[in-house]
C-alpha positions in Angstrom: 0.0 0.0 0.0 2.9 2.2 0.9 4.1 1.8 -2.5 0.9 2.6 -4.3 0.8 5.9 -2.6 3.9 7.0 -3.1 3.5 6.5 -7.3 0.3 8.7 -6.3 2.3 11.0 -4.7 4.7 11.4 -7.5 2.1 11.4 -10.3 0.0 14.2 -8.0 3.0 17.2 -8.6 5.6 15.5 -6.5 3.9 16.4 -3.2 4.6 15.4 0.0 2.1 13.3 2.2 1.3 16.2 4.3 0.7 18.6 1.6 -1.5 16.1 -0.2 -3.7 15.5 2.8 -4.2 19.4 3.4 -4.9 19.8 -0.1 -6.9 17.1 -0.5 -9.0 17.7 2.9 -9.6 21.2 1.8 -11.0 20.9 -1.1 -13.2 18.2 0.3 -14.6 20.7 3.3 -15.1 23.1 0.4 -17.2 21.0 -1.4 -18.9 19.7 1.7 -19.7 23.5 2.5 -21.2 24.3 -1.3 -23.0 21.4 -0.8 -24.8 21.9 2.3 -25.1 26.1 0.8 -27.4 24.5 -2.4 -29.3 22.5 -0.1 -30.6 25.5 2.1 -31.0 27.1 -1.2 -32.6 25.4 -3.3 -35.0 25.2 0.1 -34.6 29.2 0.9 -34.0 30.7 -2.3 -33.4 34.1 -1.0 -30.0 32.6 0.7 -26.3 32.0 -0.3 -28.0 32.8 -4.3 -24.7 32.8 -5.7 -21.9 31.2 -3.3 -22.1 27.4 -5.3 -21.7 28.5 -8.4 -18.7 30.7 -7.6 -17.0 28.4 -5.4 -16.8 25.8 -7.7 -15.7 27.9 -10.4 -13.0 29.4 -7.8 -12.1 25.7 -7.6 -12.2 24.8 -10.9 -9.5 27.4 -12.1 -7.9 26.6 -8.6 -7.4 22.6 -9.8 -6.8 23.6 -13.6 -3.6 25.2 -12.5 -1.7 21.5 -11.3 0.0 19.8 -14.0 -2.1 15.8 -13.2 -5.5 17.6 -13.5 -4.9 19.0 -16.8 -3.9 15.6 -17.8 -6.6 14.4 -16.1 -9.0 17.2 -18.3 -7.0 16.2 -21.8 -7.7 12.3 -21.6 -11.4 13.1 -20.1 -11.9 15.3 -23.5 -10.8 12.7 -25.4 -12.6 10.2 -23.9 -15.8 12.6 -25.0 -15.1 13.0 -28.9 
């Protein structure tokens, strides 16, 4: 197991464990938080309108930035034609 997460370590950037696991962990809290924001929206329209949309298209540029996800992007469009 050691050995598989370390080739995902390399292949993710070259980061280190720690850095992975903040990274990763973040971006899952952030998604947690949009998540439970469109449910009490789509039940109160009147609140967080906008803050979904925008955070996940904060976090899309955010991701498209790391080397593995726009690999990831290239062989997804691919995939598509």
């Amino acid at each position: 197991m050691i050995k598989h997460i370390r080739q995902h370590l390399k292949n993710s950037s070259n980061m280190t464990y720690f850095y992975h696991m903040k990274h990763a962990c973040g971006y899952g809290f952030r998604l947690i938080s949009v998540g439970i924001k469109s449910i009490v929206h789509g039940i109160f329209p009147v609140v967080w309108k906008y803050e979904g949309p925008r955070e996940i298209i904060k976090m899309y540029f955010e991701l498209r930035k790391q080397k593995h996800i726009r690999k990831m992007m290239k062989e997804y469009e691919q995939d598509e034609t």
